[in-house]
N, C-alpha and C positions, 0 to 999 in steps of 0.2 A: 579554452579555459582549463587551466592546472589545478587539480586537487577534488576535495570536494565539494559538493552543492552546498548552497549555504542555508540551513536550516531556517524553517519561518519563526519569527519570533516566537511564536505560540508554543513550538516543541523546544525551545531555547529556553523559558521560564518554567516547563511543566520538568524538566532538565534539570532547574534551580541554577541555571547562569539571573545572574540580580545584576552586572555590571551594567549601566546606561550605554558604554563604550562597543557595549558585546549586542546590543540589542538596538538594532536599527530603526530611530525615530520615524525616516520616510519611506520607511517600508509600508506597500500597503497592507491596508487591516485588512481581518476578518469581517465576510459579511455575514451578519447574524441569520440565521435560517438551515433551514433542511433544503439541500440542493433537491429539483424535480428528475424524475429516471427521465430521460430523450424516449421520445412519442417511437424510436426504431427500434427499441430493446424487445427483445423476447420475451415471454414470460418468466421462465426460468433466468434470464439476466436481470428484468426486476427485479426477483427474487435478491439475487444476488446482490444487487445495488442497495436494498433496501437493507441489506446485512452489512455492507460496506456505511452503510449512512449510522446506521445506531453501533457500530463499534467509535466511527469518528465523532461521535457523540459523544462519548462513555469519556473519551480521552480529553474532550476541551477540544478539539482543533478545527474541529467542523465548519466548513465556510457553505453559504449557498450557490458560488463559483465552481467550486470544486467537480460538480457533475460531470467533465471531460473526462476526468482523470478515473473515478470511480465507475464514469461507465466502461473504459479501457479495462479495469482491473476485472470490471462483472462481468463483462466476455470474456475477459481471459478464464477466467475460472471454469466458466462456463466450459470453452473449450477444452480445457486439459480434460476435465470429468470427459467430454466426447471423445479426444483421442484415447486417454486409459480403458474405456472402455472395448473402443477397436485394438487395442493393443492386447487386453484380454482373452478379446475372441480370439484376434487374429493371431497373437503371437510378434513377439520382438525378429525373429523373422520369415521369410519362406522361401519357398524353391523356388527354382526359376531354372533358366536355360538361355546357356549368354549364345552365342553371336555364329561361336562352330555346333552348336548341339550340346553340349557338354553342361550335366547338371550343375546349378550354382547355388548357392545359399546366398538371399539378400537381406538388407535390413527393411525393416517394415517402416515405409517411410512417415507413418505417423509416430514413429518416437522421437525422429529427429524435431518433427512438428511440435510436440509436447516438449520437446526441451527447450526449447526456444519458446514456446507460450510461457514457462514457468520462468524462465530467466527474465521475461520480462514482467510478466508480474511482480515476481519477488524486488524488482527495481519501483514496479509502481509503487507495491507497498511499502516498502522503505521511504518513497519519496512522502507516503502520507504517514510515513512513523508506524507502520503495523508490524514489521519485521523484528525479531525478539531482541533483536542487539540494541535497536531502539528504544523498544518496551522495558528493555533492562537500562536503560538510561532515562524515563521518564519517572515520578515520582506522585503518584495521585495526592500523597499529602501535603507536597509544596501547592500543589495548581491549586488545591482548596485554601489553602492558607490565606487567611486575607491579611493586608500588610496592616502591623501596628503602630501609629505616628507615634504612639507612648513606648515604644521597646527601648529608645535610647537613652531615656531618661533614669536619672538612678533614684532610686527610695533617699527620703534624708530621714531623721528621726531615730 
């Protein structure tokens, strides 16, 4: 598939796209509710899930479906926090001694780990609208707006 993901209706109207053409009839809806964390989360990924559920709240977009995707982002979090912190102790990198004896300097393979946990992250979040390019395309006063059937009409008098 070429191009990009196709946004769910819900970030399309909080967006202020209004064309019926741009907003997919048979798409499916939102299901109303707070998705449950999965009974395998950690505590601290609860934590995290439960941070992930009240900002997709705050936005409008919150489905009770949603829980795969939010639990992938709460462990991710989770885990960069654990590798930055081995990256802390340990350092981006260390010695070593390759193959004839000869000292070597390596990378600390938990940064490579940590960039790749963030990269996808930053893709989950995106996918749920938390990424600031999104955030800068979404508008809290359109999604409140409620439509008025009287705007089109003009005053006589």
């Amino acid at each position: 598939m070429r191009g990009r993901k196709p946004a769910p209706p819900e970030l399309k109207v909080l967006k202020g796209e209004s064309r019926p053409s741009r907003l997919r009839p048979d798409h499916a809806p939102r299901v109303q509710g707070a998705p449950e964390p999965p009974d395998w989360l950690a505590a601290e990924e609860r934590e995290e899930f439960e941070a992930y559920v009240e900002k997709l709240d705050k936005l409008g977009v919150l489905s009770a479906t949603d829980d795969g995707v939010i639990a992938m982002a709460a462990m991710r979090r989770v885990e960069i926090k654990t590798l930055s912190a081995d990256i802390a102790a340990q350092g981006h990198t260390f010695e070593g001694i390759d193959k004839n004896g000869n000292p070597i300097v390596r990378a600390n393979p938990a940064v490579g780990q940590r960039n790749a946990a963030m990269k996808h992250l930053q893709s989950l979040e995106a996918s749920m609208g938390l990424t600031p390019s999104d955030r800068g395309r979404v508008s809290s006063t359109k999604a409140q707006k409620e439509e008025n059937p009287f705007a089109d009409l003009k005053r006589h008098g």
